[in-house]
N, C-alpha and C positions, 0 to 999 in steps of 0.2 A: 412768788406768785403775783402776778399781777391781775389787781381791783381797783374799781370803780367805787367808790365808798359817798353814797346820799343820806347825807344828814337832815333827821326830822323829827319832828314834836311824839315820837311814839316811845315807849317804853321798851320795846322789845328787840333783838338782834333779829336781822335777815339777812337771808343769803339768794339771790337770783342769777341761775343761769338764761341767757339771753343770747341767742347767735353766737356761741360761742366766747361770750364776754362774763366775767364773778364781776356782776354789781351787791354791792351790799349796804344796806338800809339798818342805818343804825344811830341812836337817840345823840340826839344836837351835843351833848355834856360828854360822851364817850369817848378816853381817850385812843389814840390809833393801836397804842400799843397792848391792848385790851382788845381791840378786834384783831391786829394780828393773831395775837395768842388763842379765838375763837376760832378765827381762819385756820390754824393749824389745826385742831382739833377736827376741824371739817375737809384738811386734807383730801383725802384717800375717797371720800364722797362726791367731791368741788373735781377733781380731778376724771372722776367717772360719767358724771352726767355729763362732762364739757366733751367728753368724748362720744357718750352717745348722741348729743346732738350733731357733731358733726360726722359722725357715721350715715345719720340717720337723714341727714342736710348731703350727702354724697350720694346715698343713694337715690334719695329720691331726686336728684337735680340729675343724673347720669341714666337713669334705667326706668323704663315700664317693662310694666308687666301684661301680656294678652293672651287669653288662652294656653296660660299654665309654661309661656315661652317668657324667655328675661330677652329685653333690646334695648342698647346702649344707642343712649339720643347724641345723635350727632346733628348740632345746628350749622343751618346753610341759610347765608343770609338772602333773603328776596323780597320781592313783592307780594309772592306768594302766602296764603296762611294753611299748612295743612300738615299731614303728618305722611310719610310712604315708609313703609315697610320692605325692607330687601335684606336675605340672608339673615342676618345677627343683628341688623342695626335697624335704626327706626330715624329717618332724616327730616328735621323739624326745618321747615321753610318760614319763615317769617322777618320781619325786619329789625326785631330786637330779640334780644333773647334772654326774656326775664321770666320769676319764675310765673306770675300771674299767664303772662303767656303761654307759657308750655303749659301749666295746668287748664287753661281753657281751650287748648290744640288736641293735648289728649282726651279729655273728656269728651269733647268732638268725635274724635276716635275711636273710644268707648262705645260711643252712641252707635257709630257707622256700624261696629263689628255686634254688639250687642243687638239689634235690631236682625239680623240675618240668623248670628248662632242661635238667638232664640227661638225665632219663629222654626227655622229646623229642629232644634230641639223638640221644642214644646207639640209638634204637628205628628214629632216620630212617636213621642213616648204616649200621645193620644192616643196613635194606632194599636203599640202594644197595649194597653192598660182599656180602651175601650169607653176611658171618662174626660169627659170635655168642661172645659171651665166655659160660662156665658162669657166671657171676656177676660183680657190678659193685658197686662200693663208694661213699661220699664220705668222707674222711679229713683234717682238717687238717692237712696236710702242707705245709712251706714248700719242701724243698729238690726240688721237681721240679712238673710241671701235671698227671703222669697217671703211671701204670705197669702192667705188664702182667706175671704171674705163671707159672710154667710152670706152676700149673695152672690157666691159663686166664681168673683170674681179674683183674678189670680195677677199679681205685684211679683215682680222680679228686679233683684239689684243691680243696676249698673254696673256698680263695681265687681258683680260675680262674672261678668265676659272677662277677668283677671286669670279665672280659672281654670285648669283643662275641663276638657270638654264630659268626661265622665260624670267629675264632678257637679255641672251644670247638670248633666242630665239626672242626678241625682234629687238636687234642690226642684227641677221642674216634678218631677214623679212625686217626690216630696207632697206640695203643694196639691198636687193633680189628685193624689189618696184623701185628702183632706175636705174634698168633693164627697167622699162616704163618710168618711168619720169625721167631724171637725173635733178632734179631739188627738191625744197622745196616747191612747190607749191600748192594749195588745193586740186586739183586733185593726188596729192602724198602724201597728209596724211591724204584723205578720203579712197583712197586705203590698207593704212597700219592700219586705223582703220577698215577697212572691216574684215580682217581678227585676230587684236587684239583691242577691243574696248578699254579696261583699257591699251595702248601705252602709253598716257599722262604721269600717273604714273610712267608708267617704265623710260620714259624717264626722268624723274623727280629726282627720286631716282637715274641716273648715273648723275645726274649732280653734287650730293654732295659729 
């Protein structure tokens, strides 16, 4: 196995996965063959994470995700900076192709497609439900898909135009009951099953 071994003033053994590389941090007196023999030990764990990063480094350098569909980014180099969608693929224009780049092309992208699914969204599920928010937002927000203000006002995630469309219209409805009840109460998830009976599931499916 190869490692990277940084020696320093601390008492204790470490182990860091980094891009794919075991660096390990371990006390200036220590000798090699005493962190090999901790390395073994950590085998079967050093072997796992170095995997899931670069899983998790393949996926997301090769595919978005929009509207509940996967597209394999394929870079074309230009002057151009954008992102087009055709078939299966998603054809990133740009003059480099790092990952800052793509992350800030898709976001972009995000935006464009989140901006339209919403407001359709958000305009149907008023008509069915009969309750309007004073105003509605898009926010890049990670740690939630939507929220709902006491005054009124209704926050949607960026990152939920990832989702099929059911499921958006879910978290909008979501939201939009919260307009009666701000609360979690039975009375506010017998109302959001009125109008989506399979909720459960939906809700189900964002949690993984």
């Amino acid at each position: 196995m190869d490692y990277i071994i940084i020696r320093k003033n601390i008492k204790n053994f470490y182990i860091q996965i980094k891009d794919g590389k075991v660096y390990v941090k371990a006390p200036r007196k220590m000798p090699e063959s005493e962190i090999a023999k901790l390395l073994k030990k950590k085998e079967e764990w050093i072997k796992k994470s170095v995997q899931n990063q670069e899983t998790k480094a393949e996926n997301s350098k090769q595919y978005l995700e929009l509207l509940g569909e996967k597209y394999f980014i394929q870079f074309v180099p230009s002057n151009r900076e954008c992102i087009e969608i055709e078939g299966s693929k998603a054809y990133l224009y740009t003059k480099e192709d790092t990952q800052k780049e793509r992350e800030k092309l898709i976001k972009n992208l995000y935006k464009k497609y989140a901006l339209k699914q919403y407001t359709a969204t958000t305009e149907k599920m008023m008509q069915v439900t009969g309750l309007s928010p004073d105003s509605w937002k898009i926010r890049d927000i990670k740690s939630a898909w939507g929220s709902c203000s006491s005054k009124r006002a209704i926050t949607l995630s960026l990152n939920l135009v990832q989702k099929r469309e059911e499921l958006i219209e879910y978290v909008v409805l979501h939201e939009l009951c919260h307009l009666k009840h701000m609360n979690h109460s039975k009375d506010f998830w017998n109302l959001v099953g009125k109008y989506m009976p399979n909720y459960k599931a939906c809700r189900k499916e964002l949690k993984k």
